[in-house]
Jmol script that loads the backbone (N, CA, C; Angstrom):
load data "model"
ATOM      1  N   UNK A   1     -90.352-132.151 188.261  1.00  0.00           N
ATOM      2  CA  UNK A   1     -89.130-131.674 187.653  1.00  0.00           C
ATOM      3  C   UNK A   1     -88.357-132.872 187.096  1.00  0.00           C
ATOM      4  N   UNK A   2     -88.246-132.830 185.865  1.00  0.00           N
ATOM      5  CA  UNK A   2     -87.247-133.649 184.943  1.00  0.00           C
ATOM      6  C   UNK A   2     -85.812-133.145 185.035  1.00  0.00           C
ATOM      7  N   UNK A   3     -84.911-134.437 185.666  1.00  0.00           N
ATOM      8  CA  UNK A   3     -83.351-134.212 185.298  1.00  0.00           C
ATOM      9  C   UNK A   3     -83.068-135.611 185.135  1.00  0.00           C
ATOM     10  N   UNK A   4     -81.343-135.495 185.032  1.00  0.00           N
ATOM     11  CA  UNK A   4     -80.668-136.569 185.248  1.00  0.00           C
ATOM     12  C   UNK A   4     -79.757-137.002 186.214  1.00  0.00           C
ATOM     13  N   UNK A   5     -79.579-138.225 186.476  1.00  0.00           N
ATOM     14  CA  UNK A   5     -78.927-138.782 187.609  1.00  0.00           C
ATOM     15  C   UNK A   5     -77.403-138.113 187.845  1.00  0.00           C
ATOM     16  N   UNK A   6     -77.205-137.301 188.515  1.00  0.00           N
ATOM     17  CA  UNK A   6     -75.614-136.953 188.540  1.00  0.00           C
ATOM     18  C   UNK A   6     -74.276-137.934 187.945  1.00  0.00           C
ATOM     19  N   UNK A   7     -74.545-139.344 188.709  1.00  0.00           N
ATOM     20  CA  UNK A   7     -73.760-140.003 188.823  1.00  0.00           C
ATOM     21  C   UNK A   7     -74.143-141.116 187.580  1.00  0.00           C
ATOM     22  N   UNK A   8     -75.218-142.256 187.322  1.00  0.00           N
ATOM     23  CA  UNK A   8     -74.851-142.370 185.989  1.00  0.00           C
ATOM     24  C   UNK A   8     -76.223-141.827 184.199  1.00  0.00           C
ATOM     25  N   UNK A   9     -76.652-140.974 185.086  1.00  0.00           N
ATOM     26  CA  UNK A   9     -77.171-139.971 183.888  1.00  0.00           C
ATOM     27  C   UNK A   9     -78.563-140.593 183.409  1.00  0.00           C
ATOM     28  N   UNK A  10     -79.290-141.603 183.989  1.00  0.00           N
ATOM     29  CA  UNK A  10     -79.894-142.139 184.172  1.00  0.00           C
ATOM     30  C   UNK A  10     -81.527-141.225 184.130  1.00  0.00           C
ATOM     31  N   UNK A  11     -82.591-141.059 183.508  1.00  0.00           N
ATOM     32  CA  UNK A  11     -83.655-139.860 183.613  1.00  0.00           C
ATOM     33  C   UNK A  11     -84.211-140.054 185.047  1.00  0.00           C
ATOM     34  N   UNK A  12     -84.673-138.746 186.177  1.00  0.00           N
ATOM     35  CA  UNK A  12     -85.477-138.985 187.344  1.00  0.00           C
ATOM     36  C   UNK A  12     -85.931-137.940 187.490  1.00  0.00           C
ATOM     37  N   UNK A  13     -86.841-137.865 188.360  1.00  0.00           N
ATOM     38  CA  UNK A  13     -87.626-137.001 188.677  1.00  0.00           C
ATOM     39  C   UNK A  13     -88.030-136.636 190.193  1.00  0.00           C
ATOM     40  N   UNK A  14     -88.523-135.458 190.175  1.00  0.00           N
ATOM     41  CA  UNK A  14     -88.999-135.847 191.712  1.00  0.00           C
ATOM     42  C   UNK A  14     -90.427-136.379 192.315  1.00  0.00           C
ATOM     43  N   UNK A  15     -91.000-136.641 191.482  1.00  0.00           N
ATOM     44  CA  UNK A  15     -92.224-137.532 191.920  1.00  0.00           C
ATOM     45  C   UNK A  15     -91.997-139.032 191.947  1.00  0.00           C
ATOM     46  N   UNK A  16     -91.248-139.491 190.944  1.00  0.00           N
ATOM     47  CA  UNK A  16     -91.364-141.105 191.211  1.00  0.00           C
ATOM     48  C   UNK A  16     -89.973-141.210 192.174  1.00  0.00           C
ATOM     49  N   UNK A  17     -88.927-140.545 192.031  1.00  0.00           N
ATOM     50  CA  UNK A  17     -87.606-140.815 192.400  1.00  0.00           C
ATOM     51  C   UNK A  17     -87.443-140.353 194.368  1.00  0.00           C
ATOM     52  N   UNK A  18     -87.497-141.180 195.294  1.00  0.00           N
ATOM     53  CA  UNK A  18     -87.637-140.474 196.419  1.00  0.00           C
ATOM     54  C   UNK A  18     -86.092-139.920 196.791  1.00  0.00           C
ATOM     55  N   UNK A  19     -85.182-140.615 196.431  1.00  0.00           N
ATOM     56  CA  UNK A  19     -83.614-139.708 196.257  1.00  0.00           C
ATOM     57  C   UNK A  19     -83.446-138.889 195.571  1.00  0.00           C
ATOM     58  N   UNK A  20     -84.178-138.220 194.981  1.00  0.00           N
ATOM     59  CA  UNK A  20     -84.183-137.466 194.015  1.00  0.00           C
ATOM     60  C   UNK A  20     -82.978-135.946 194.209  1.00  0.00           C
ATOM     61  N   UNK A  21     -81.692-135.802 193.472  1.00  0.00           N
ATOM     62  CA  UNK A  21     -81.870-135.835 192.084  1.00  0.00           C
ATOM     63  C   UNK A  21     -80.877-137.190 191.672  1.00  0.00           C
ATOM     64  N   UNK A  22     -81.054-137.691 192.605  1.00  0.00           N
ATOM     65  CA  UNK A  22     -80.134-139.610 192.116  1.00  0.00           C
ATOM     66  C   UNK A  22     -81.329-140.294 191.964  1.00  0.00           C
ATOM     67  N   UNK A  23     -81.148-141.418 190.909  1.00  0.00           N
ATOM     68  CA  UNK A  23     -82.489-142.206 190.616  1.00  0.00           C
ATOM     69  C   UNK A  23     -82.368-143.153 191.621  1.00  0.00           C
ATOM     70  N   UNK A  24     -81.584-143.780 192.331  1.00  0.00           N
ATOM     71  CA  UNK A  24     -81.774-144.750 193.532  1.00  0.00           C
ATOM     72  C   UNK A  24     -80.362-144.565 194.493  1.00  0.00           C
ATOM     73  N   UNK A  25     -81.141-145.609 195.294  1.00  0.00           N
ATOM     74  CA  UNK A  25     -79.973-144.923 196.942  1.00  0.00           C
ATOM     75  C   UNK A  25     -78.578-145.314 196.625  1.00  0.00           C
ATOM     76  N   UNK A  26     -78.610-146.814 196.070  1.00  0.00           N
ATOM     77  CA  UNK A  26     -77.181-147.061 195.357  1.00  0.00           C
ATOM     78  C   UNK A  26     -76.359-145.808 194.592  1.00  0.00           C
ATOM     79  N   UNK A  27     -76.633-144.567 193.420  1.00  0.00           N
ATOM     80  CA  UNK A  27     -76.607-143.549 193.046  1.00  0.00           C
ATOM     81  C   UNK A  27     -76.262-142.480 194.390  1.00  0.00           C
ATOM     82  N   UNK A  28     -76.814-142.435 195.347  1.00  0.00           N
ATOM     83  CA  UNK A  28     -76.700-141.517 196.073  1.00  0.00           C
ATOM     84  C   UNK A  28     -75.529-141.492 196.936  1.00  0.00           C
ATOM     85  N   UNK A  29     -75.370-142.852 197.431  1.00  0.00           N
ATOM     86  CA  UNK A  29     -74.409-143.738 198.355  1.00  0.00           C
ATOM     87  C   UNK A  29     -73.085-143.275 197.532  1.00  0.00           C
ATOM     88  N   UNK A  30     -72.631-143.584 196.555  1.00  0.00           N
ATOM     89  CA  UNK A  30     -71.982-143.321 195.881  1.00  0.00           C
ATOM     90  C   UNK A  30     -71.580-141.811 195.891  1.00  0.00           C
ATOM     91  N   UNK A  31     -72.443-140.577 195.502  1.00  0.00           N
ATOM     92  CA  UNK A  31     -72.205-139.736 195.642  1.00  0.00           C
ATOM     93  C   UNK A  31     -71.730-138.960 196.754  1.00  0.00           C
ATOM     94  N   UNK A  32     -71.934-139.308 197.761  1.00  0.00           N
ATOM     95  CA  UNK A  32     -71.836-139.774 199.524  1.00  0.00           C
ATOM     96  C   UNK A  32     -70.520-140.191 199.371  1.00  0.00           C
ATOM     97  N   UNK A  33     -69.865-141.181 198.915  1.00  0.00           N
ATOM     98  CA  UNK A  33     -68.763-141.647 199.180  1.00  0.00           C
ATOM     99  C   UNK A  33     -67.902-140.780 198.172  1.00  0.00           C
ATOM    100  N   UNK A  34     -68.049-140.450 197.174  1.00  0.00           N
ATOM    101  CA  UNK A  34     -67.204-138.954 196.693  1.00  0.00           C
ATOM    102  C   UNK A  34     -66.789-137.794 197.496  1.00  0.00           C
ATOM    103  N   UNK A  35     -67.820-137.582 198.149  1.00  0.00           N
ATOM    104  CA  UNK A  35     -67.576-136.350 198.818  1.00  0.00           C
ATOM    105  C   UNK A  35     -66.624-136.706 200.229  1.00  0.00           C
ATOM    106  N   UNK A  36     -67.106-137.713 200.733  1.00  0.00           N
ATOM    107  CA  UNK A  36     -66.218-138.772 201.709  1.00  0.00           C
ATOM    108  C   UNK A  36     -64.619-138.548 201.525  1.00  0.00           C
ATOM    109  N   UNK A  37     -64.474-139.432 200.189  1.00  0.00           N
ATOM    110  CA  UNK A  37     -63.196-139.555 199.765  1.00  0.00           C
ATOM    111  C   UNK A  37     -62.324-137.951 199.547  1.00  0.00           C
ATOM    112  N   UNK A  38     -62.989-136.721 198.793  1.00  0.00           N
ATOM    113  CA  UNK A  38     -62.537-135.928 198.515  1.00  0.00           C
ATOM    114  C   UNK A  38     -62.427-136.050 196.985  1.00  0.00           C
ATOM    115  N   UNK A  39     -63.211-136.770 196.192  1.00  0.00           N
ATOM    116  CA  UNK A  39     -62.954-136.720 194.761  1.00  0.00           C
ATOM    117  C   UNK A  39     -63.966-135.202 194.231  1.00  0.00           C
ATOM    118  N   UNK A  40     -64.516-134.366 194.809  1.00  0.00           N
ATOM    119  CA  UNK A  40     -65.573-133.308 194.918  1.00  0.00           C
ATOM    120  C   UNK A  40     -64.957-132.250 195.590  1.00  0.00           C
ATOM    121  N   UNK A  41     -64.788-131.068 195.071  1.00  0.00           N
ATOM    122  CA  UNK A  41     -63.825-129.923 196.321  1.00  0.00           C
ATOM    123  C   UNK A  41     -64.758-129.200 195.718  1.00  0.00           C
ATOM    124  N   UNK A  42     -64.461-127.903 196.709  1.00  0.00           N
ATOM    125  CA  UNK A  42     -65.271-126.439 196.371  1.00  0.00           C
ATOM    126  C   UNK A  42     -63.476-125.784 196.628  1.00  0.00           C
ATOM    127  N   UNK A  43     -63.169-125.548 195.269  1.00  0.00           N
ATOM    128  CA  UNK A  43     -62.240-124.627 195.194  1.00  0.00           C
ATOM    129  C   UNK A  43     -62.071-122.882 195.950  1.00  0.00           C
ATOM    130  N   UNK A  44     -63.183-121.766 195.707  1.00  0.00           N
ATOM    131  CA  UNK A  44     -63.264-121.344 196.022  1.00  0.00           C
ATOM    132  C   UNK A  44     -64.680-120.245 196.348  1.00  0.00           C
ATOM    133  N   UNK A  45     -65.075-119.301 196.854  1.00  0.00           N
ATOM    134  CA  UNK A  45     -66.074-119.297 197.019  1.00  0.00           C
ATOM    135  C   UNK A  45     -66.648-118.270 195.899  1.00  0.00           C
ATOM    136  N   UNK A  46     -67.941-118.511 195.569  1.00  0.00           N
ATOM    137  CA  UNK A  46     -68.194-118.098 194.115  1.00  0.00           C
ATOM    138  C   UNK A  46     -68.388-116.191 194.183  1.00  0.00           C
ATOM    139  N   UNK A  47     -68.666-115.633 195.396  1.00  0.00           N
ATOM    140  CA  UNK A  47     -68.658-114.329 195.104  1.00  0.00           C
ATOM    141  C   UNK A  47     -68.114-113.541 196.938  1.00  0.00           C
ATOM    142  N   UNK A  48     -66.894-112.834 196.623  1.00  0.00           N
ATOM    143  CA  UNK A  48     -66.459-112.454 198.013  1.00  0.00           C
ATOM    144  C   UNK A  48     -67.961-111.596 198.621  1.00  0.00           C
ATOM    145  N   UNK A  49     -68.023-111.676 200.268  1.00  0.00           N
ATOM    146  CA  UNK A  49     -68.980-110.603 200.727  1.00  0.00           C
ATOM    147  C   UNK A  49     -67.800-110.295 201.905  1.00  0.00           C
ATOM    148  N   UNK A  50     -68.562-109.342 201.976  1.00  0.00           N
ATOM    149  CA  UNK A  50     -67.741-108.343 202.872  1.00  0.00           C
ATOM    150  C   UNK A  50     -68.821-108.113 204.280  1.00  0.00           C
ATOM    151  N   UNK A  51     -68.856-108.643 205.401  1.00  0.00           N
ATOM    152  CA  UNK A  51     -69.451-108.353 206.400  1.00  0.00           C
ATOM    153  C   UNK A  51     -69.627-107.087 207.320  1.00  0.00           C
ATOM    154  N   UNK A  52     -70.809-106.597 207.732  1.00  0.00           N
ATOM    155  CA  UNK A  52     -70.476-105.271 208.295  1.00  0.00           C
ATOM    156  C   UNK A  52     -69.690-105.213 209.594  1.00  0.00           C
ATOM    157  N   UNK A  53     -69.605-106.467 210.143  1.00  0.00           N
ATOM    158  CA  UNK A  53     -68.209-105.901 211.164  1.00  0.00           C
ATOM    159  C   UNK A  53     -66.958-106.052 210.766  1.00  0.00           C
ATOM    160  N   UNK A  54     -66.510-105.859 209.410  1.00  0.00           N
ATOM    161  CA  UNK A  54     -65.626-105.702 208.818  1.00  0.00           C
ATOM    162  C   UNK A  54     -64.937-104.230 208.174  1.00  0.00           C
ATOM    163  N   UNK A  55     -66.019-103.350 208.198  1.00  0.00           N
ATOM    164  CA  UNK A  55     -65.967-102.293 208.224  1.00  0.00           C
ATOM    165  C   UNK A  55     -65.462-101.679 209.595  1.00  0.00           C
ATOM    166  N   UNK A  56     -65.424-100.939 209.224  1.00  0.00           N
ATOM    167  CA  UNK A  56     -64.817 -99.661 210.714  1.00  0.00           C
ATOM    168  C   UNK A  56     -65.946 -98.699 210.892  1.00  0.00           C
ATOM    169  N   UNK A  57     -66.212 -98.935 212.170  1.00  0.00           N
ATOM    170  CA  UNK A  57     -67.304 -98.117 212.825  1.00  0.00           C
ATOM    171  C   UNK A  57     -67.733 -97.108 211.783  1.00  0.00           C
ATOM    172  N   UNK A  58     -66.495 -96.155 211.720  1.00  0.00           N
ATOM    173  CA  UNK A  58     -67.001 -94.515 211.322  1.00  0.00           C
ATOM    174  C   UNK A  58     -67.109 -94.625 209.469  1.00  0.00           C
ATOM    175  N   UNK A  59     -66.657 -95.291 208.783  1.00  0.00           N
ATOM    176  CA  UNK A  59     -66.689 -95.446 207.707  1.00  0.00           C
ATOM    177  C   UNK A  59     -68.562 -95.986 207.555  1.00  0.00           C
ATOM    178  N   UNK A  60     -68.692 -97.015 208.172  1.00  0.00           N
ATOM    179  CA  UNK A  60     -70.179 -97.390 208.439  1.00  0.00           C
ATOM    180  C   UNK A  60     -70.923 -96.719 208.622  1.00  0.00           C
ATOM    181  N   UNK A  61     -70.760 -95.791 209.490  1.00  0.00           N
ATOM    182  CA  UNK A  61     -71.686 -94.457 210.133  1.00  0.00           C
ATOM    183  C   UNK A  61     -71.999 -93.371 208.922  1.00  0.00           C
ATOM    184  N   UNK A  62     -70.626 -93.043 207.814  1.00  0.00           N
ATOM    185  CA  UNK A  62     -70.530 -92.070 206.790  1.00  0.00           C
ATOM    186  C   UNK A  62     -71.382 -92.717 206.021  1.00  0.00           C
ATOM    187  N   UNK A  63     -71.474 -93.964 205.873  1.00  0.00           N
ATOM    188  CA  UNK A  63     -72.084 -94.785 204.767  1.00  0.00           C
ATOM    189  C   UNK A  63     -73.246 -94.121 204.724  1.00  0.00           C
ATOM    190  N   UNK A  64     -74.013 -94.530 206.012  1.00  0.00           N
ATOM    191  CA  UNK A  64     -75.295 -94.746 206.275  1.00  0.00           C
ATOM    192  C   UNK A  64     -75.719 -92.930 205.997  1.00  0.00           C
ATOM    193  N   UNK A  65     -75.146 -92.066 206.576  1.00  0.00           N
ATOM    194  CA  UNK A  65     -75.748 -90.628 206.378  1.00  0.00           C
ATOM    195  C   UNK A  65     -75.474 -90.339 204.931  1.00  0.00           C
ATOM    196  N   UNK A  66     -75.121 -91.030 204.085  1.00  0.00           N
ATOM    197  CA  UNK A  66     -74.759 -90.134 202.708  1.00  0.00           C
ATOM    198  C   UNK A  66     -76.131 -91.049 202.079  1.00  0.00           C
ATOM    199  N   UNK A  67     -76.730 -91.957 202.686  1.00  0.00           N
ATOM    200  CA  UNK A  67     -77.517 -92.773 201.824  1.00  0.00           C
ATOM    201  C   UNK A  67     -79.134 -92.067 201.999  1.00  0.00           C
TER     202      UNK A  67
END
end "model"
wireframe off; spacefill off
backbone 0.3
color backbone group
């Protein structure tokens, strides 16, 4: 698989590159220390789920017999 280095865009792969998808550990370290610092957030989460013990018993139960 052909990409590029996140950090400076550099071509790698995953056969020659063993950090791969950073072309070397210096690249990676770095990326490491972004996430460290907080310069990288996950704002929010990309799709709500709704868990089944979040439901109410009997609503769950109706679910299941209408299906």
């Amino acid at each position: 698989m052909h990409w590029r280095c996140p950090i400076c865009r550099k071509a790698t792969d995953t056969e020659r590159h063993t950090d791969f998808p950073f072309c070397s550990e210096r690249c990676r370290l770095i990326d490491l220390g972004n996430w460290a610092s907080e310069k990288y957030k996950v704002s929010e989460p990309a799709a709500a789920t709704t868990q089944p013990e979040d439901l109410e018993p009997e609503n769950h139960e109706q679910r299941n017999r209408r299906t």
